[in-house]
C-alpha positions as CSV (number, residue, x, y, z in Angstrom):
1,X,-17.4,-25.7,-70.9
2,X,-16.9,-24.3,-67.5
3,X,-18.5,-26.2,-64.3
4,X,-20.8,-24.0,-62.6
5,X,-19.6,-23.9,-58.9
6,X,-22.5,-23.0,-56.4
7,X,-21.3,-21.4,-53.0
8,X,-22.1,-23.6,-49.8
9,X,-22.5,-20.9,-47.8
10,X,-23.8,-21.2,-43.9
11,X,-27.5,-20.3,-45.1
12,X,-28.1,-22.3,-47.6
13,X,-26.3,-25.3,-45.5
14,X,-28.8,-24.4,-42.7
15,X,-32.2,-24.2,-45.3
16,X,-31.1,-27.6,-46.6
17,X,-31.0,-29.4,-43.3
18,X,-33.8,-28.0,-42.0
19,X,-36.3,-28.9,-44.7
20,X,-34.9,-32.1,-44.8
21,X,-35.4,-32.5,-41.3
22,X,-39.1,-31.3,-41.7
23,X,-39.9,-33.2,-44.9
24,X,-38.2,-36.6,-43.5
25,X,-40.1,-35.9,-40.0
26,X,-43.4,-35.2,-42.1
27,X,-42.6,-38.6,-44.0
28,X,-41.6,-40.5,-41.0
29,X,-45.0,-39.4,-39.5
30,X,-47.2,-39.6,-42.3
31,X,-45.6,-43.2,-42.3
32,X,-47.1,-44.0,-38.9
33,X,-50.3,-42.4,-39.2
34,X,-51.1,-43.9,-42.2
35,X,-50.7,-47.6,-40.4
36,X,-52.3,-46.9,-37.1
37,X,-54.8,-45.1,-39.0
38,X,-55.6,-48.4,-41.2
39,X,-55.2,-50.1,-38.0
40,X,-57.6,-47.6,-36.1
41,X,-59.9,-47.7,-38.4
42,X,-60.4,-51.3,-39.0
43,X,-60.6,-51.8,-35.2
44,X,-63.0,-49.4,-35.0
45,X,-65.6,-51.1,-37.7
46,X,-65.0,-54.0,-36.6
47,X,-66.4,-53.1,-33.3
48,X,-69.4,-51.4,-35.0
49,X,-70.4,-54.6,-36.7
50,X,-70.4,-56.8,-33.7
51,X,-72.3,-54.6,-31.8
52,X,-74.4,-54.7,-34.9
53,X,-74.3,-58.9,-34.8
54,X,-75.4,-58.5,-30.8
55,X,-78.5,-56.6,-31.5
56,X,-79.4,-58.9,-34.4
57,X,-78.5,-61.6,-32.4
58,X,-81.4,-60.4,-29.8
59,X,-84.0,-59.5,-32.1
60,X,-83.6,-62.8,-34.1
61,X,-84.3,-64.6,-31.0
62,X,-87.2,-62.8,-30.7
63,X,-88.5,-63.4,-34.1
64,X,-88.1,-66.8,-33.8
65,X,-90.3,-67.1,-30.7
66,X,-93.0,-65.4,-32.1
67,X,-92.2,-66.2,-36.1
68,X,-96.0,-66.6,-36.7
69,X,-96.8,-62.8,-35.8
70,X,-96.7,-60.6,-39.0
71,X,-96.1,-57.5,-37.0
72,X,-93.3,-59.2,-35.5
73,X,-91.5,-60.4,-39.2
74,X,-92.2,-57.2,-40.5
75,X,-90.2,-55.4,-37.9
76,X,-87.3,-57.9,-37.9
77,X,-87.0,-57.7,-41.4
78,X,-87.6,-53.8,-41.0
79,X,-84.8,-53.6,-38.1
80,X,-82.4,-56.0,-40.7
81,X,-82.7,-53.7,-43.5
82,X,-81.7,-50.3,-41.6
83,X,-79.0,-52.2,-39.5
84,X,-77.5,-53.2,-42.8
85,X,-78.1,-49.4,-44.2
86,X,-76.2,-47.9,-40.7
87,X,-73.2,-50.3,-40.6
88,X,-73.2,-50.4,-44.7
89,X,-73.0,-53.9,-44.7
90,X,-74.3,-56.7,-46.1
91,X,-76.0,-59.3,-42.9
92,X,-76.1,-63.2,-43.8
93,X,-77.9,-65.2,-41.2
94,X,-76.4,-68.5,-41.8
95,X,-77.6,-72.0,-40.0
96,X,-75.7,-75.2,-39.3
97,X,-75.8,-76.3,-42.7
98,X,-74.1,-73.5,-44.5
99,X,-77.7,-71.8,-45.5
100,X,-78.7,-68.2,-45.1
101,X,-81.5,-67.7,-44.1
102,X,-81.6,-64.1,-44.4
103,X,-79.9,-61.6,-46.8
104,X,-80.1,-57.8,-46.5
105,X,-80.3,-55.8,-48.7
106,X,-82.2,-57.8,-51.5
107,X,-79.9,-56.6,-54.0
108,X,-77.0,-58.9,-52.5
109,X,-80.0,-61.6,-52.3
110,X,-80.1,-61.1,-55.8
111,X,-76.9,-61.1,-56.7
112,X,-76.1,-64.9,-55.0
113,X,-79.3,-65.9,-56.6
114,X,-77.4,-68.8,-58.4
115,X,-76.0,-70.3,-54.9
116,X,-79.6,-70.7,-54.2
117,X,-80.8,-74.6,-53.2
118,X,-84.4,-76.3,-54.2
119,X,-85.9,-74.1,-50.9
120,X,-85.0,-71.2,-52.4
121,X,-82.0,-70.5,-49.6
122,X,-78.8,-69.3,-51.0
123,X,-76.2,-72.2,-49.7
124,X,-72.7,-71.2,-49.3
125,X,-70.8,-73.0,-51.7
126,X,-67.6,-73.9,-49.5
127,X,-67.6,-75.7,-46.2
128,X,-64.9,-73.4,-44.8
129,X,-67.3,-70.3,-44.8
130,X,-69.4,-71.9,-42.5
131,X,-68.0,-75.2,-40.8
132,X,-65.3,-72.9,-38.5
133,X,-67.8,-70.4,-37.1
134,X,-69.9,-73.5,-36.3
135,X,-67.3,-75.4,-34.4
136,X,-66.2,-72.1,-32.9
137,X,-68.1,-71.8,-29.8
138,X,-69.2,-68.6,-29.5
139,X,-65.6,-67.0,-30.7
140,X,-66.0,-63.9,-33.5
141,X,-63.8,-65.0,-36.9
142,X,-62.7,-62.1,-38.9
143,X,-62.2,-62.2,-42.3
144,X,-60.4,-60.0,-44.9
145,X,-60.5,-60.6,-48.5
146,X,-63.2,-61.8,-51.1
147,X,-64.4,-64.4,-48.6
148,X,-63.3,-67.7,-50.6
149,X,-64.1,-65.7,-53.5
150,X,-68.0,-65.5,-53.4
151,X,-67.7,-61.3,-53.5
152,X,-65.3,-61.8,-57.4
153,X,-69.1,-61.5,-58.9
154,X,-69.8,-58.5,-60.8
155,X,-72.0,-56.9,-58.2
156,X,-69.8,-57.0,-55.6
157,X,-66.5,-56.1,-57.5
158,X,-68.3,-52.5,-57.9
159,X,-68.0,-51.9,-54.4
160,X,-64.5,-52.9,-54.0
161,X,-61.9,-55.6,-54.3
162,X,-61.5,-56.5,-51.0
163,X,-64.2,-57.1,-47.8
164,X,-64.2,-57.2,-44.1
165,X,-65.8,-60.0,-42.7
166,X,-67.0,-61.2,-39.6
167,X,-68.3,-64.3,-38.0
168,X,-70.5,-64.5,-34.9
169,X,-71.8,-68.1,-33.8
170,X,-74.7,-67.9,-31.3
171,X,-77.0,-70.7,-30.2
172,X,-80.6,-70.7,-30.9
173,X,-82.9,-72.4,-28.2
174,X,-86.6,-72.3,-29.5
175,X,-89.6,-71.4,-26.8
176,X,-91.0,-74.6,-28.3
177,X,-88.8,-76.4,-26.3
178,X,-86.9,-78.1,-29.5
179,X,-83.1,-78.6,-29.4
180,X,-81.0,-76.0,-29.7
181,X,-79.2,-75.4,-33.0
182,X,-76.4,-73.5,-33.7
183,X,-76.4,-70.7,-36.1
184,X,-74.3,-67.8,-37.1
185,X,-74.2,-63.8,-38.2
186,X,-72.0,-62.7,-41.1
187,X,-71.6,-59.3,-41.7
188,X,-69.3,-58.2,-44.7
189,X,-68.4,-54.5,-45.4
190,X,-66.6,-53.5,-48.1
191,X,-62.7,-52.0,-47.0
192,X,-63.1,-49.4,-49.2
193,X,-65.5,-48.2,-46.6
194,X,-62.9,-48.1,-44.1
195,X,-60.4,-46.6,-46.1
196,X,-62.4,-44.1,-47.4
197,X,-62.0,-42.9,-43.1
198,X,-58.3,-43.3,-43.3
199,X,-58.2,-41.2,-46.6
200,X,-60.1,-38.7,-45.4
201,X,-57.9,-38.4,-42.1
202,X,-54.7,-38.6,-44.1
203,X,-56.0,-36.4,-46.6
204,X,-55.8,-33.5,-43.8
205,X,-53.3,-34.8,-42.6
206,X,-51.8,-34.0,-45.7
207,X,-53.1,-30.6,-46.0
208,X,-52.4,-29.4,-42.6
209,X,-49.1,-30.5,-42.1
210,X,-48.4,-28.9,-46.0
211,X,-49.3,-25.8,-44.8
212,X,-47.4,-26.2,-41.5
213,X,-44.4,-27.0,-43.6
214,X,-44.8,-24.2,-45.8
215,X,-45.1,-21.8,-42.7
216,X,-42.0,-23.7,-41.1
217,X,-39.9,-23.4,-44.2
218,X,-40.6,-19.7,-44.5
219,X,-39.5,-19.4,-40.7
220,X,-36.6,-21.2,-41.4
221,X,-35.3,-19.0,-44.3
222,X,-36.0,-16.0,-42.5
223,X,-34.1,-17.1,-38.9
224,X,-31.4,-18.8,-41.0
225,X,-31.1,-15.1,-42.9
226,X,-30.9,-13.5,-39.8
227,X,-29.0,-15.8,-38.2
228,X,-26.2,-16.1,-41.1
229,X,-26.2,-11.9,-41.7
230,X,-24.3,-11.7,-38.9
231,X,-22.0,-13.8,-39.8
232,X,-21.7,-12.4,-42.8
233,X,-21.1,-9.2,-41.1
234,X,-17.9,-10.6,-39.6
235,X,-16.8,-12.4,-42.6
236,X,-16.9,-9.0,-44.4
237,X,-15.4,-6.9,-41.4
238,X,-12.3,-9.4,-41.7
239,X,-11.7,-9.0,-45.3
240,X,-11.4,-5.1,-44.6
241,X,-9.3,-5.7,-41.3
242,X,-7.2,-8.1,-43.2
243,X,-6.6,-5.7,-46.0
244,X,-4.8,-3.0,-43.0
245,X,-8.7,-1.2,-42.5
246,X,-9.1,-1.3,-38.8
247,X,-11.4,0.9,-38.7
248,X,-14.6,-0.7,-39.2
249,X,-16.8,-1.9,-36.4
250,X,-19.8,-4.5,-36.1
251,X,-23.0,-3.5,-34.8
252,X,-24.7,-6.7,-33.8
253,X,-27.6,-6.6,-31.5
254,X,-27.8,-10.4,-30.9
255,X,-27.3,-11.6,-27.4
256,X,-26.3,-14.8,-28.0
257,X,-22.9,-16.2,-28.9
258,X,-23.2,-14.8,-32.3
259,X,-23.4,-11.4,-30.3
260,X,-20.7,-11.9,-28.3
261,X,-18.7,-13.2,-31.2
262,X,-19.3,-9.7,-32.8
263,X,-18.2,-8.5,-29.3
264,X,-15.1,-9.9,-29.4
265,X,-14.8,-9.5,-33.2
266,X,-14.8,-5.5,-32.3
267,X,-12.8,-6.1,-29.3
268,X,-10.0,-8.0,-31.4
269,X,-10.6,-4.6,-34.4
270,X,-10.0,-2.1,-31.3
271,X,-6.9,-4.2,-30.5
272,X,-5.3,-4.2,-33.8
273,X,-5.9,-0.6,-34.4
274,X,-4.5,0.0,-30.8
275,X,-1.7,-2.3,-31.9
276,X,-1.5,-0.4,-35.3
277,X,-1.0,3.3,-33.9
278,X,1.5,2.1,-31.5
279,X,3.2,-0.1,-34.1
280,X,3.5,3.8,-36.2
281,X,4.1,5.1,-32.9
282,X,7.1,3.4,-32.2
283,X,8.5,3.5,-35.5
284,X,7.9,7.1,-35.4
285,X,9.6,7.5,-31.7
286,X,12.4,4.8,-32.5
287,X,13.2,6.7,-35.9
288,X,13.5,9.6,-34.0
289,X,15.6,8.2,-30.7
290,X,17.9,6.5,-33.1
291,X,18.3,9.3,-35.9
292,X,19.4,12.1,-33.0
293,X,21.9,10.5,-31.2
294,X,23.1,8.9,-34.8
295,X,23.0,12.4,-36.5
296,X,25.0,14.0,-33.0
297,X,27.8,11.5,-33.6
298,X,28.1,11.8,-36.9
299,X,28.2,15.7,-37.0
300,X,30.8,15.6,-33.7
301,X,32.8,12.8,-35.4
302,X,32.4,14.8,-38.4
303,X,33.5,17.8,-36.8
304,X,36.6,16.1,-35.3
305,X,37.8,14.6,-38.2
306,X,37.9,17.9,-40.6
307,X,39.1,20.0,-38.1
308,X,36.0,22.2,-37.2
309,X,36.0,21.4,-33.5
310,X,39.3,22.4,-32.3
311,X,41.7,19.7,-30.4
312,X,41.0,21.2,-27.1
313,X,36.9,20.4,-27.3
314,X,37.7,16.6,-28.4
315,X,37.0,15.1,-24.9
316,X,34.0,17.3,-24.4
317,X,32.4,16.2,-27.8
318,X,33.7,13.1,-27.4
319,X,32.2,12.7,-23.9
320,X,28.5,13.5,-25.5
321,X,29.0,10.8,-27.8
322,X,29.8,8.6,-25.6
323,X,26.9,9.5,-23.7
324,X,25.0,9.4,-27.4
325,X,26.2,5.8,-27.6
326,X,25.0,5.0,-24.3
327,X,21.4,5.8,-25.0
328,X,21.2,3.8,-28.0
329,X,22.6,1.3,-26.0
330,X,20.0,1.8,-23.1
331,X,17.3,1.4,-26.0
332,X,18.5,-1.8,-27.6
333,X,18.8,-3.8,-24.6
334,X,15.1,-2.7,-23.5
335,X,13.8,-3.8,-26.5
336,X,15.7,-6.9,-26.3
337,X,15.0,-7.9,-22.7
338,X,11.0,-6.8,-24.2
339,X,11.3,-9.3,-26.4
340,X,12.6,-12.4,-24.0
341,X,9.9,-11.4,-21.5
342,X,7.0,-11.5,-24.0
343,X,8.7,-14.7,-25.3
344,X,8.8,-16.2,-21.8
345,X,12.5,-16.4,-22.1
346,X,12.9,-14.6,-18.8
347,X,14.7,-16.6,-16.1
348,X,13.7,-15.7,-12.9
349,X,16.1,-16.4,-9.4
350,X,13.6,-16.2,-7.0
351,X,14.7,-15.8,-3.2
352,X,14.2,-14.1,0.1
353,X,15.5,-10.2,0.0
354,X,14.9,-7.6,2.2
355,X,12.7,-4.9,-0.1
356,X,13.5,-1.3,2.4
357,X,16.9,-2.0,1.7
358,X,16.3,-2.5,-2.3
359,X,14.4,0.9,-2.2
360,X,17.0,2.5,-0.3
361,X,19.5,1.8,-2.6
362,X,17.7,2.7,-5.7
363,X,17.5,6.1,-4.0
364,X,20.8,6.2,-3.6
365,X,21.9,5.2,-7.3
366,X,18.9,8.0,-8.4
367,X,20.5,10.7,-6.2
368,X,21.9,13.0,-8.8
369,X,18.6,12.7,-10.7
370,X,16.9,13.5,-7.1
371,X,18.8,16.5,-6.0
372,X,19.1,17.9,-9.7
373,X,15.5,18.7,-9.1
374,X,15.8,19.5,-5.5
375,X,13.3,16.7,-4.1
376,X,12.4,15.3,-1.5
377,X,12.0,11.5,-0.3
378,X,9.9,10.2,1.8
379,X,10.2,7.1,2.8
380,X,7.4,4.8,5.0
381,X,8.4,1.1,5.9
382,X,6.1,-1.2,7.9
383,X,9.3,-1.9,9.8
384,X,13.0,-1.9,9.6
385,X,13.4,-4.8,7.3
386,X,10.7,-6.6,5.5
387,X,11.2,-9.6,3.4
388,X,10.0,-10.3,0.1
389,X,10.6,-13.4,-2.2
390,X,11.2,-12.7,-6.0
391,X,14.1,-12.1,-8.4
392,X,15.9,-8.9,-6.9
393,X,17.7,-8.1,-9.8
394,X,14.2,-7.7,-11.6
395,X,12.5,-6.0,-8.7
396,X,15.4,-3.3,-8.5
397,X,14.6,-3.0,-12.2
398,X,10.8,-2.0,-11.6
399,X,11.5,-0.1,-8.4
400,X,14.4,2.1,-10.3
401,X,11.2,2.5,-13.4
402,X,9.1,3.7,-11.2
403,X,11.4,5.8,-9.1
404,X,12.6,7.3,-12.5
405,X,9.1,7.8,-13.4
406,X,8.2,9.7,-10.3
407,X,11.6,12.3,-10.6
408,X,10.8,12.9,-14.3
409,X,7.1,13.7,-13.8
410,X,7.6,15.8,-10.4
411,X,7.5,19.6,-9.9
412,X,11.1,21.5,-9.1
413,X,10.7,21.1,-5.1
414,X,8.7,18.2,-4.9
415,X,8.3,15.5,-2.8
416,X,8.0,11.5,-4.1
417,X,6.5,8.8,-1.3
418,X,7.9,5.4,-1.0
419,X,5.7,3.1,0.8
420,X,5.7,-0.8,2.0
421,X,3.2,-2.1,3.4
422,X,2.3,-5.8,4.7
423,X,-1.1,-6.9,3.1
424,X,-1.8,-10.9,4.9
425,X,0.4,-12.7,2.6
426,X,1.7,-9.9,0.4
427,X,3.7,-6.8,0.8
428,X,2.4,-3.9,-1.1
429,X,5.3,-1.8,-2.5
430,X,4.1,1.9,-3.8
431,X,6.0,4.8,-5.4
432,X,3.9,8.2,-5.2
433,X,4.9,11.6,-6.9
434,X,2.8,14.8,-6.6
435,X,3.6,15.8,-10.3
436,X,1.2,16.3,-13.3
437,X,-0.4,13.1,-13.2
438,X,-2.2,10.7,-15.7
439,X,-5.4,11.2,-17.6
440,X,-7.7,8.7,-16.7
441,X,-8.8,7.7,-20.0
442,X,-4.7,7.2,-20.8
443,X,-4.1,5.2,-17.2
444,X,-5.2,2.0,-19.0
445,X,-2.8,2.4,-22.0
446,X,0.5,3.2,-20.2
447,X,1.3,-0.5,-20.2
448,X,1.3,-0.5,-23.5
449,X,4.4,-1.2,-25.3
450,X,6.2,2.2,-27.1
451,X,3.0,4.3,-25.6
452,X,3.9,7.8,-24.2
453,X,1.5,9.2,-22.0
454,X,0.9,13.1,-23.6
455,X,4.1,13.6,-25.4
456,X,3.4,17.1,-25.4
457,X,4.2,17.7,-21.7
458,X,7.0,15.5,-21.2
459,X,9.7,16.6,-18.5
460,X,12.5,15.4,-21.1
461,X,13.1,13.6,-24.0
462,X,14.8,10.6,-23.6
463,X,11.5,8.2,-22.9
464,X,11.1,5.2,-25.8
465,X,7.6,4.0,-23.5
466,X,9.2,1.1,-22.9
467,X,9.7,1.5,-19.3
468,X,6.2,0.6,-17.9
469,X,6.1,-2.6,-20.1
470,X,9.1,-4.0,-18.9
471,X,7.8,-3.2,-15.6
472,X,4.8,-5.0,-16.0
473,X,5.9,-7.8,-17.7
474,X,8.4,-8.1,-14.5
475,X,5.5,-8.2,-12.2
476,X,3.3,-10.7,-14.4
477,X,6.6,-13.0,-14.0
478,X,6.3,-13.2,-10.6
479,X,2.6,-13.9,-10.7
480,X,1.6,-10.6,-9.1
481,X,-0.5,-7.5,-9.6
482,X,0.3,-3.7,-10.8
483,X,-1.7,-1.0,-10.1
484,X,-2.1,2.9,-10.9
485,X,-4.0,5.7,-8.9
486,X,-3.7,9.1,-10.4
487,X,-5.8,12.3,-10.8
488,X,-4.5,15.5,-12.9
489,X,-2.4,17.9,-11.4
490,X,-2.4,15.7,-8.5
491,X,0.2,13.7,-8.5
492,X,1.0,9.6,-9.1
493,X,0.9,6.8,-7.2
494,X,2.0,3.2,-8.7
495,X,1.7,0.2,-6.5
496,X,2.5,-3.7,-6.8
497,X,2.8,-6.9,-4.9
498,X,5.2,-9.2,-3.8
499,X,5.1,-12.3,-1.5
500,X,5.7,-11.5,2.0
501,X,8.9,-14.0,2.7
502,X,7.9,-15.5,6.6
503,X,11.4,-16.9,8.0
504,X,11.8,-18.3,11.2
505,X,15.1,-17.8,13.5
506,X,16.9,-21.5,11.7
507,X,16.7,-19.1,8.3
């Protein structure tokens, strides 16, 4: 029989330690109330009977100096029996020798009956509940239990299994003028009593914090579900993208890091689908640069070989396909040199040059492609010579680029702008044509390996896009910045940095 295999998915991870975190905290707390509550509580009826055993104290006093009024035992024995109903105890009045002299309510009176002595006084039947208090002098003795066992009887057993007792010792000096005896007050209340308090506490505790939980768990499954749908989003979006989809987009309002993951998550599916129509692109513009200069030699070869072209047009056809051959040649070795600088495997000689003279001769070595279209160059230094440190053989690489750049895209007649200009600590080098310019939703993508900008309006054919990502991957090298300014119809303007080179007169 198969083994049932239960997801552990984000959510129900989150649920889990959540309510375990609330039911332990709700434990943990219970735990502590529960004690201090017991505590509290006991504290707290303990202080109610000795204030109870103070005011009994006083009016015993009094009854005992005026014993032989009626009015006056009626109302002691009056004030004993609702003292005893309040506090819901049961009040002893013990002397030296272990008797009590008074019992409230009757029914515990009753109940000792058989500790009674020949004066009809119920005598405490072990020395220990009464010697201690005695020799005590004055100090309260608290007492939790049966109290040596006199409360195991029947009668008291109804009202619980275990008491709280106390012990107050107080000296009794007659008006007669008699000696002073010592005598004591007991008052025992059943714990029950006092636990019945803590139940009823606990019980709402209980209660309360059951409904609090039951409030908190529903929050928690409905954050955790909006918190893991999200990320369930995403999970979903990159199964799709991962199955060559990279069309489909995340629309997550969340403006946390979940947000911004869904951010980048769309970012990254922009990216690849960017990646992914250039990747066709290029196959679709290397196919073709490969498959006409491939199909022209073959069909001149071709043509030379059977006869077709005639012995006098050999060179001439021969001459195109050497030309052929050197564009495929041209295209290969910028994709290869692509390929070291996005693999870092560029090697850079950086040292001083002078960067006027580097533009002047890439005019120079661009002069046929210049005059062909009848331009002209302008050309505005900062001064005569101005020094630049980088690798020159890379720099003449960018500067030819963008020079080549500028004649392709230029009107018959027009006029290209070659500026350098000091910037602090950096030379800014610019090329600037007054041809067709770039659209500016397109200006951000012309870095892009194998992207043409508008195919369609193209001066000539023999682009790959690989130019401008060679020439920025050149500049990133050297650690410095590339820019583009351009407006439709209005011409181009590309500009980088370099490091101005300061020499002194020793250099």
């Amino acid at each position: 029989m198969p083994k049932l295999r239960f997801k552990k998915t984000i959510f129900k991870k989150l649920v889990t330690i959540f309510i375990g975190l609330l039911i332990l905290s709700y434990i943990v707390t219970g735990g502590f109330l529960y004690y201090f509550l017991n505590d509290y509580s006991t504290k707290e009826k303990v202080e109610t009977l000795e204030q109870a055993a103070v005011n009994i104290k006083s009016n015993f006093i009094l009854f005992l100096n005026n014993r032989e009024d009626v009015l006056v035992q009626q109302l002691f024995k009056s004030f004993l029996s609702q003292t005893s109903g309040y506090s819901n105890s049961i009040i002893w009045i013990v002397n030296g020798k272990g008797q009590v002299v008074f019992c409230y309510p009757n029914w515990a009176e009753d109940a000792l009956a058989k500790y009674k002595d020949e004066g009809n006084l119920i005598q405490l039947p072990d020395p220990k509940m009464y010697e201690d208090v005695m020799k005590n002098g004055g100090t309260t003795i608290q007492n939790i239990g049966d109290f040596y066992g006199i409360f195991n009887d029947k009668a008291f057993k109804e009202l619980g299994n275990s008491w709280l007792s106390i012990q107050v010792p107080f000296q009794v000096i007659p008006s007669n003028g008699k000696q002073q005896t010592i005598a004591a007050i007991y008052l025992h209340t059943p714990m029950p009593e006092i636990q019945r308090l803590r139940t009823k506490v606990f019980q709402l505790f209980v209660w309360s914090g059951g409904v609090a939980i039951f409030f908190a768990i529903v929050m928690v499954y409905v954050f955790s579900l909006r918190f893991t749908k999200p990320l369930k989003q995403i999970n979903n979006a990159a199964k799709i993208i991962a199955a060559g989809e990279f069309r489909n987009r995340l629309s997550v309002k969340n403006k946390d890091e979940i947000g911004q993951l869904a951010s980048s998550f769309n970012q990254m599916a922009d990216d690849l689908q960017k990646l992914e129509e250039m990747r066709r692109g290029f196959i679709a513009n290397v196919s073709h640069e490969l498959r006409t200069p491939m199909t022209s030699i073959r069909g001149f070869i071709e043509g030379i070989l059977d006869g077709t072209i005639p012995d006098e047009k050999h060179e001439d056809y021969l001459l195109i396909v050497r030309d052929e051959i050197n564009r495929l040649n041209r295209l290969v070795n910028d994709l290869l040199d692509l390929a070291k600088m996005e693999a870092g495997e560029l090697k850079l000689n950086i040292k001083p040059f002078d960067i006027n003279e580097l533009i002047r001769l890439c005019v120079i070595k661009n002069e046929t492609l210049i005059t062909s279209k009848n331009l002209e160059i302008e050309a505005n230094f900062d001064s005569e010579n101005l020094f630049v440190t980088g690798d020159k053989d890379s720099i003449e690489r960018v500067v030819i680029n963008l020079l080549h750049n500028a004649v392709k895209f230029s009107n018959e007649n027009g006029k290209i702008i070659l500026e350098t200009v000091k910037n602090k600590d950096k030379v800014l080098i610019s090329v600037k044509d007054d041809g067709i310019g770039i659209d500016e939703n397109e200006q951000k993508r012309i870095w892009d390996r194998f992207y043409k900008s508008d195919k369609s309006r193209g001066k000539d054919k023999t682009g790959t896009g690989l130019g401008l990502a060679i020439v920025k991957n050149i500049i990133n090298e050297h650690k410095q910045e590339i820019w583009v300014e351009s407006e439709m119809g209005a011409g181009t303007k590309f500009t980088f940095s370099m490091d101005n080179y300061k020499y002194n007169i020793e250099d």
